[in-house]
C-alpha positions as protocol buffer text, in pm:
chain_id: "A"
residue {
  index: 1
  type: UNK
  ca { x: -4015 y: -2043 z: -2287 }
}
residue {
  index: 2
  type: UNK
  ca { x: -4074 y: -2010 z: -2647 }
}
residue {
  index: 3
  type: UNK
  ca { x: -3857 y: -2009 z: -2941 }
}
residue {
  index: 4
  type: UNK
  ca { x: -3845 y: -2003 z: -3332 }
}
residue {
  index: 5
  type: UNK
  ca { x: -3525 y: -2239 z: -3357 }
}
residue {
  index: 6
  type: UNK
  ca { x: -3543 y: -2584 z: -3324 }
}
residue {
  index: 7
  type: UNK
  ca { x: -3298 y: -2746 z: -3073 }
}
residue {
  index: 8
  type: UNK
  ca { x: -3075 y: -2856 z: -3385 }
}
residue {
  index: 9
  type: UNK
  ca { x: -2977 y: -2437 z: -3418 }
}
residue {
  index: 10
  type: UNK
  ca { x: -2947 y: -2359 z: -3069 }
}
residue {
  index: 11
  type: UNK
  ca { x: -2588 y: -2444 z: -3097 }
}
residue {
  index: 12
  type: UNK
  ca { x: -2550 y: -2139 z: -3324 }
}
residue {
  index: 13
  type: UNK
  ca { x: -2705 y: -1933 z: -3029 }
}
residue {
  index: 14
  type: UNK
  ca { x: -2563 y: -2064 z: -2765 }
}
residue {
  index: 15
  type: UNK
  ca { x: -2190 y: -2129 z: -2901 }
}
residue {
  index: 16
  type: UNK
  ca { x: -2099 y: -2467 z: -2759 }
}
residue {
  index: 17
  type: UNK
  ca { x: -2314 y: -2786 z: -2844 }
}
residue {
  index: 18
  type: UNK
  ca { x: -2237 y: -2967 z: -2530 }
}
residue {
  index: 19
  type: UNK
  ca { x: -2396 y: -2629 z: -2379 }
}
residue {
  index: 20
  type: UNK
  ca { x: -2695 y: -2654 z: -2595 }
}
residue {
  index: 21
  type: UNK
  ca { x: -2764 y: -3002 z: -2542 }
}
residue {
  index: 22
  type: UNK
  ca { x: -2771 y: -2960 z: -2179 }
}
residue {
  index: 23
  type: UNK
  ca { x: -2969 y: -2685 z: -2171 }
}
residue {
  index: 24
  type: UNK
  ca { x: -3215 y: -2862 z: -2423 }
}
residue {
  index: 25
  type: UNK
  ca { x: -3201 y: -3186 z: -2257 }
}
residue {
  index: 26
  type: UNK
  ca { x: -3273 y: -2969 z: -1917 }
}
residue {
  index: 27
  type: UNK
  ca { x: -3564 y: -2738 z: -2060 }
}
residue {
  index: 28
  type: UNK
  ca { x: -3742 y: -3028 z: -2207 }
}
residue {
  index: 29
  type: UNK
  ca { x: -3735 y: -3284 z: -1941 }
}
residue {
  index: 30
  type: UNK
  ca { x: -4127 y: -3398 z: -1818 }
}
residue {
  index: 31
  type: UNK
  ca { x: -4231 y: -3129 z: -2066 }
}
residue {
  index: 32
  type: UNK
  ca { x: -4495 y: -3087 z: -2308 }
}
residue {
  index: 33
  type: UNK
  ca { x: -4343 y: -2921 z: -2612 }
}
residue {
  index: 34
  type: UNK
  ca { x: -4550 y: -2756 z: -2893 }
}
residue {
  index: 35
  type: UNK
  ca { x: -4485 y: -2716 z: -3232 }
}
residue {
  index: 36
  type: UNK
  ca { x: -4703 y: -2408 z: -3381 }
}
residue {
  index: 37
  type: UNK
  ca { x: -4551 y: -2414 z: -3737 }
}
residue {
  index: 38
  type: UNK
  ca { x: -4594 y: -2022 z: -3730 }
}
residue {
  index: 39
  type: UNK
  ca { x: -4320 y: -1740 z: -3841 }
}
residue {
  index: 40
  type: UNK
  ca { x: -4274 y: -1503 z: -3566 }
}
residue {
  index: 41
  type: UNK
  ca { x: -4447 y: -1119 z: -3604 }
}
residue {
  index: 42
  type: UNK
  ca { x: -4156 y: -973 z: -3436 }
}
residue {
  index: 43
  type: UNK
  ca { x: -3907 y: -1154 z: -3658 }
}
residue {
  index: 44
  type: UNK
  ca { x: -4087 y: -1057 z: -3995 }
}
residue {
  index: 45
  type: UNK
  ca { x: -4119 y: -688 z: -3884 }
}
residue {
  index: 46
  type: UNK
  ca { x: -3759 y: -654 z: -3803 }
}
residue {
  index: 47
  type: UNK
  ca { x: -3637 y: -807 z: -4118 }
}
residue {
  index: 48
  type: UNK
  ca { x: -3883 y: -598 z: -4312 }
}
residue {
  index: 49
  type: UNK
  ca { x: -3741 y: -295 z: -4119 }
}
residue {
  index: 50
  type: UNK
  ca { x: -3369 y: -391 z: -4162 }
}
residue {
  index: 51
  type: UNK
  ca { x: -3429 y: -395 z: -4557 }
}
residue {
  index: 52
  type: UNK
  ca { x: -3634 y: -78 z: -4580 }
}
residue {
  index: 53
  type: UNK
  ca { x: -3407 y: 239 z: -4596 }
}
């Protein structure tokens, strides 16, 4: 699974933060998470998209 949001805005994705923490707490259980620090190509080419007319 792989994400651009740290756990702290899932709640704006999910709706409910008792829902988010469960499904972070879940997810990340015996885990090894990895931080890359990169932007996401699909992210910047659909924002450069949505502002070209």
């Amino acid at each position: 699974m792989t994400t651009n949001s740290p756990f702290a805005e899932w709640d704006k994705a999910f709706g409910d933060p008792r829902l988010c923490a469960a499904i972070a707490d879940r997810i990340s259980f015996r885990c090894t998470l990895i931080q890359t620090g990169t932007e996401s190509y699909r992210f910047r080419v659909t924002e450069a998209e949505r502002r070209s007319p």
